[in-house]
ZASEDREN-352950 format. One record per residue (C-alpha): residue number from 1; residue in one letter; x, y, z. Coordinates in Angstrom, 1 decimal. Example, Ala and Ser with C-alpha at 12.3 -4.5 7.8 and 13.67 -1.06 7.14 Angstrom:
<recs>
+-----+------+--------+--------+--------+
:  nr : rest :   east :  north :     up :
+-----+------+--------+--------+--------+
:   1 :    A :   12.3 :   -4.5 :    7.8 :
:   2 :    S :   13.7 :   -1.1 :    7.1 :
+-----+------+--------+--------+--------+
</recs>
This chain:
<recs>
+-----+------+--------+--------+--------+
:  nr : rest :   east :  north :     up :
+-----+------+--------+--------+--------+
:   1 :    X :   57.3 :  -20.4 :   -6.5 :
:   2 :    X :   55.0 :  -21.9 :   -8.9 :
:   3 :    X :   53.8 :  -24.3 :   -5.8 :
:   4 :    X :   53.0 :  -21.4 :   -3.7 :
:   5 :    X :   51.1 :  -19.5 :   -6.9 :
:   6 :    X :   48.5 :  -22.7 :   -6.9 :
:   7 :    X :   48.3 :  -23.0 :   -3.5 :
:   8 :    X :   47.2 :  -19.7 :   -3.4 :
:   9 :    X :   44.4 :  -19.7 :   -6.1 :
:  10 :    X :   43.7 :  -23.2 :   -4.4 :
:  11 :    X :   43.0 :  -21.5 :   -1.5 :
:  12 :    X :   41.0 :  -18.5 :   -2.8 :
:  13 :    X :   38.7 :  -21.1 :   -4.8 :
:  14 :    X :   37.9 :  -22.7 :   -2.0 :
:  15 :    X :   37.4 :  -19.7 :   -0.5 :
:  16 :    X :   34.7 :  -18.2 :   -2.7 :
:  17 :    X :   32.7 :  -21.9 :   -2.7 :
:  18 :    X :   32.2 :  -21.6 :    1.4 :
:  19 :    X :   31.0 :  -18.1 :    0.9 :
:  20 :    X :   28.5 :  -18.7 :   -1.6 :
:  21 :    X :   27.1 :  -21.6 :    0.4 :
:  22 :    X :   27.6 :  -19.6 :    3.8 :
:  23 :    X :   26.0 :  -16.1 :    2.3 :
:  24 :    X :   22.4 :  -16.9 :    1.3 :
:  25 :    X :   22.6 :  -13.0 :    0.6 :
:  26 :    X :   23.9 :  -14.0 :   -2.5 :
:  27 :    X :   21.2 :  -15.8 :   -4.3 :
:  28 :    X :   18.9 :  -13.2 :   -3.5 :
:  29 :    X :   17.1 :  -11.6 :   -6.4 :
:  30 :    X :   17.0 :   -7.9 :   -4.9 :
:  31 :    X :   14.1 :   -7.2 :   -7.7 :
:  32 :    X :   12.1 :   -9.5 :   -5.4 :
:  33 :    X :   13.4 :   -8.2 :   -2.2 :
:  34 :    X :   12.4 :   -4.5 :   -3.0 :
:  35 :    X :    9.0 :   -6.2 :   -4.4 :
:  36 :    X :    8.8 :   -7.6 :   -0.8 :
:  37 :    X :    9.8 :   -4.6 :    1.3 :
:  38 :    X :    7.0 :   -2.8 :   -1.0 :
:  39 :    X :    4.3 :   -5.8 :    0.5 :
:  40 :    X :    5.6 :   -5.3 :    3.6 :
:  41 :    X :    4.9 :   -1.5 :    3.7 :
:  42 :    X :    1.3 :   -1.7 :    1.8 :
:  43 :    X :    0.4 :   -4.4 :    4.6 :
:  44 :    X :    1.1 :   -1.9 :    7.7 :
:  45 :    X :   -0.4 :    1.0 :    5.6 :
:  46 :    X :   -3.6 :   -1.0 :    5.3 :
:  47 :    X :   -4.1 :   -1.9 :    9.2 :
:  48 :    X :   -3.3 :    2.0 :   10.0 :
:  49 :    X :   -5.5 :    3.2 :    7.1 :
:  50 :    X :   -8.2 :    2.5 :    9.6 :
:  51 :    X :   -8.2 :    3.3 :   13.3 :
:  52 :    X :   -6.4 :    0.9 :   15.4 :
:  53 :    X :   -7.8 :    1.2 :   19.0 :
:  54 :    X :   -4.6 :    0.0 :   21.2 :
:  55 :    X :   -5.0 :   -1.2 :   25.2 :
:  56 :    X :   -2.6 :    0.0 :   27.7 :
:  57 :    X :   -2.2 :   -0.4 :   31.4 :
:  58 :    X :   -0.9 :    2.9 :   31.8 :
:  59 :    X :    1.6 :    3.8 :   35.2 :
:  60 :    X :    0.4 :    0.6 :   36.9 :
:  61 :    X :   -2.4 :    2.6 :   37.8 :
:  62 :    X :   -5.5 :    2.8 :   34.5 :
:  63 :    X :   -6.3 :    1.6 :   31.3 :
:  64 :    X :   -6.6 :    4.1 :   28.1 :
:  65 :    X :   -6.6 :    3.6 :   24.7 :
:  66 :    X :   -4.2 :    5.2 :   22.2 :
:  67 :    X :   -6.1 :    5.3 :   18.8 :
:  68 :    X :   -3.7 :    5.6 :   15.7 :
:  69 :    X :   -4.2 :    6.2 :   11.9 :
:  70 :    X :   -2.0 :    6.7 :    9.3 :
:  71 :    X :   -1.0 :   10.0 :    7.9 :
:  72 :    X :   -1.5 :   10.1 :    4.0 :
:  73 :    X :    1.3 :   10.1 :    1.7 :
:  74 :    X :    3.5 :    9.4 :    4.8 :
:  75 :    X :    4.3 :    6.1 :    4.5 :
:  76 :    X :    7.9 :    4.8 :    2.8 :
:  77 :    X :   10.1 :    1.6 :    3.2 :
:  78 :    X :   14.1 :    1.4 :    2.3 :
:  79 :    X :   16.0 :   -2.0 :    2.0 :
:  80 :    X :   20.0 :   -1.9 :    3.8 :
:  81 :    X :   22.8 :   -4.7 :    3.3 :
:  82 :    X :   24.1 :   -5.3 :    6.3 :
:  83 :    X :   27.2 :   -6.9 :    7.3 :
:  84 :    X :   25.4 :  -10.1 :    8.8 :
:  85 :    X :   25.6 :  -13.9 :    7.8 :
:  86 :    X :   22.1 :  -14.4 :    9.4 :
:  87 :    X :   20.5 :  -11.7 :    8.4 :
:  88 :    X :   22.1 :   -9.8 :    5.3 :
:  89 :    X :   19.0 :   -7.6 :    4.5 :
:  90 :    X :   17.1 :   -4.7 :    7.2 :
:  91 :    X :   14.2 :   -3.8 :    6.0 :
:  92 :    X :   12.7 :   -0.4 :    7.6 :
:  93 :    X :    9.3 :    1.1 :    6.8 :
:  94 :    X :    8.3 :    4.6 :    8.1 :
:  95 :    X :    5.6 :    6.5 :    8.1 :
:  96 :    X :    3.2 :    9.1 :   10.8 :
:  97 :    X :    0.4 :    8.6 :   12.6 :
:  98 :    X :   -1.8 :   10.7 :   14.4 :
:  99 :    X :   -2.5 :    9.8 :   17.5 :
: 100 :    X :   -5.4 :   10.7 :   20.6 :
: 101 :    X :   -6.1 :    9.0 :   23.5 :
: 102 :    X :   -9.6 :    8.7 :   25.8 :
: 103 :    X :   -8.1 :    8.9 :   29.4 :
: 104 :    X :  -10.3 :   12.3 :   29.3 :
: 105 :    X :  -13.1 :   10.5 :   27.8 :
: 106 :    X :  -16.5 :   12.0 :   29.9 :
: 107 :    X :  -17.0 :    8.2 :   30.8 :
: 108 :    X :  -13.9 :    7.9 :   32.6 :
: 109 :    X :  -14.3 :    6.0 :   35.9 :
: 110 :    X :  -10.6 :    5.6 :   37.7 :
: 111 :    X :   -9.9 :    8.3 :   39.8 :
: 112 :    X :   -6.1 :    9.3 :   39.9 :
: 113 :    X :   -4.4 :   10.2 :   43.5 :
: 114 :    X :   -2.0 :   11.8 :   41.5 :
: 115 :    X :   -3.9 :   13.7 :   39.4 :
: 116 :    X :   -6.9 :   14.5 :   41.2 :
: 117 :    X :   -9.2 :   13.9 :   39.3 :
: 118 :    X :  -10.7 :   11.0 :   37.0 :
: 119 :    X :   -8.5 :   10.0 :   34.4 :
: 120 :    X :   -8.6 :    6.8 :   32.1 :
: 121 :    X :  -10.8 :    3.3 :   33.0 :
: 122 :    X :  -10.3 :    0.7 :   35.8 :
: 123 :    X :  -10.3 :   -2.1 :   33.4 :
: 124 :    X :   -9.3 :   -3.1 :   30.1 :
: 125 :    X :  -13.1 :   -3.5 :   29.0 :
: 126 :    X :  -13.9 :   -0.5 :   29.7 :
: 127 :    X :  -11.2 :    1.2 :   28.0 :
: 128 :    X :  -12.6 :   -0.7 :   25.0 :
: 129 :    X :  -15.8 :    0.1 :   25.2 :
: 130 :    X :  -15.4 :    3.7 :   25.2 :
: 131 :    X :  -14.2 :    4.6 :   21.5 :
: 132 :    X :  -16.4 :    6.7 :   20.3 :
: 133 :    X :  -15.8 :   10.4 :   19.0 :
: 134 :    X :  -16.9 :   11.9 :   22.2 :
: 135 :    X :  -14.3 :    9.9 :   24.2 :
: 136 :    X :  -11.3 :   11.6 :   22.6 :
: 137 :    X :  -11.7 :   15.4 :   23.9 :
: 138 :    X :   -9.2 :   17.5 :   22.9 :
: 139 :    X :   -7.1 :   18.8 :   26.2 :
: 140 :    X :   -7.2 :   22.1 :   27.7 :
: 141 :    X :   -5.2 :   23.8 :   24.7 :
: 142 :    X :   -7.4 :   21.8 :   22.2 :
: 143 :    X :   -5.2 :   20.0 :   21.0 :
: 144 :    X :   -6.8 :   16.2 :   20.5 :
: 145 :    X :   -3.5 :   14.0 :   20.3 :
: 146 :    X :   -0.2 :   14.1 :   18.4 :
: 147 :    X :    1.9 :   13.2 :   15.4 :
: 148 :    X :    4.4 :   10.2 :   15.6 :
: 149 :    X :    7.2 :    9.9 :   12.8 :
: 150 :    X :    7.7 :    5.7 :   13.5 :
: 151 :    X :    9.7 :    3.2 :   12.0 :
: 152 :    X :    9.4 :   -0.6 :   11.7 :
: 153 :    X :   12.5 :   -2.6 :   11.5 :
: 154 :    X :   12.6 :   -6.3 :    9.7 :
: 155 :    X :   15.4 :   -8.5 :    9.1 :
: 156 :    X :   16.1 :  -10.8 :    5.8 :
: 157 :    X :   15.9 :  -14.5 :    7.5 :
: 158 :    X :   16.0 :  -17.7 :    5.4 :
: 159 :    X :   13.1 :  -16.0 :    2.9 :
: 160 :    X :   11.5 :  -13.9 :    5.3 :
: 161 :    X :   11.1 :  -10.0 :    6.7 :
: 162 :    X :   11.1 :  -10.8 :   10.8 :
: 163 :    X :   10.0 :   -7.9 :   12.5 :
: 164 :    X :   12.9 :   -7.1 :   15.2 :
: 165 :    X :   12.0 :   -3.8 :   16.6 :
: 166 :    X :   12.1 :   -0.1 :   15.4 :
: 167 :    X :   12.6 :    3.6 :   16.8 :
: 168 :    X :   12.0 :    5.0 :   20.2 :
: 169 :    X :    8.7 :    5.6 :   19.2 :
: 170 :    X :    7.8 :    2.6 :   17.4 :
: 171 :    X :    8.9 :    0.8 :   20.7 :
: 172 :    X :    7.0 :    2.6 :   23.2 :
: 173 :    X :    3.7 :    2.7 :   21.4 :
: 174 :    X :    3.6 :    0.0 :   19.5 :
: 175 :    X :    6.1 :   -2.9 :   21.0 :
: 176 :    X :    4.1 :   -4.5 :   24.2 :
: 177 :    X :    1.0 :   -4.4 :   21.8 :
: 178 :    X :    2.9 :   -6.8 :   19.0 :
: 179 :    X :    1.8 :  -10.2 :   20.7 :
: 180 :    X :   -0.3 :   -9.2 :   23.6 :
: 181 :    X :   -3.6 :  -10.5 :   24.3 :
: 182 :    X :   -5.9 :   -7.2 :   23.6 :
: 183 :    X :   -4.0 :   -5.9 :   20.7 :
: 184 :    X :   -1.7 :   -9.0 :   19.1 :
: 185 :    X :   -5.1 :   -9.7 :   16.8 :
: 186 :    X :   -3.9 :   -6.4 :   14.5 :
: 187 :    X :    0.0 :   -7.5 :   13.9 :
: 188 :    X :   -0.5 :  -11.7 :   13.7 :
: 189 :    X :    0.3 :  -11.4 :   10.3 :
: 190 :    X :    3.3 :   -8.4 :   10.1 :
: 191 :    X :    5.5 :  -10.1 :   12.5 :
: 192 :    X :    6.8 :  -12.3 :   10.3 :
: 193 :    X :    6.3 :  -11.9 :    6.4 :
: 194 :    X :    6.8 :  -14.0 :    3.2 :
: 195 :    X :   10.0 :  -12.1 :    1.4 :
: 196 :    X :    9.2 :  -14.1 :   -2.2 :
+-----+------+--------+--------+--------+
</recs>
């Protein structure tokens, strides 16, 4: 009996060594994480403080830019354990943005089959080059955009937040733009980010 009791803790020392050199999780000082997730917010709340102008090849068909900013006060970040080896910390920041876009602009030039009538720009230039106040008209309700409630989603990997995805929303206006040519220049330095 006494065999089987040392065996036992034996085991269960063992055990709880692996897992504390498996779970890196462990030797995290959640302090600094929350410290982190805080840097990680205040970094996406200052690139959508001002407008961010981005590109879009829109139904195969035009280009059009979607201009957001951030919505004061609107912006928040919460820190999750998950069950994960890899990854034992999601980090997810939300916050609103209004949005508008200039496929009405007056400067339009690509006329839509569909539509019937001239709607968004036949190149990416273009669509670019026609930011200015007058190129966001509000539609025929006059309404001038939309609200988006988005969330970013990071997870905890060997000392860093690595931006994995994030809500619908997040994913349709936000996702293509991450890396591409036009608009990678604004999130270089979000998609992966220092967590100490």
């Amino acid at each position: 009996m006494r065999l089987g009791i040392r065996s036992s803790r034996l085991l269960l020392s063992i055990f709880l060594i692996l897992m504390l050199i498996i779970s890196p999780a462990w030797g995290v000082d959640e302090a600094q994480l929350t410290a982190s997730g805080e840097k990680v917010a205040e970094a996406w709340g200052k690139l959508l403080s001002q407008n961010v102008d981005l590109v879009s090849y829109i139904d195969s068909s035009y280009w059009g830019i979607r201009r957001h900013k951030l919505i004061s006060g609107s912006m928040g970040y919460d820190i999750k354990r998950t069950n994960s080896i890899v990854s034992p910390y999601m980090l997810i920041v939300s916050f609103r943005t209004s949005y508008m876009d200039n496929a009405r602009s007056p400067n339009a030039n690509h006329y839509s089959k569909l539509l019937k009538r001239t709607w968004g720009f036949k190149t990416a230039e273009e669509a670019l080059s026609n930011t200015k106040s007058i190129d966001f008209p509000p539609d025929s309700t006059g309404k001038v955009g939309g609200v988006l409630d988005l969330e970013v989603h990071y997870a905890y990997q060997k000392g860093l937040w690595v931006l994995t995805g994030g809500n619908d929303l997040f994913g349709f206006n936000f996702m293509d733009h991450l890396t591409s040519k036009e608009d990678g220049h604004y999130f270089k330095d979000l998609l992966a980010i220092q967590a100490e």
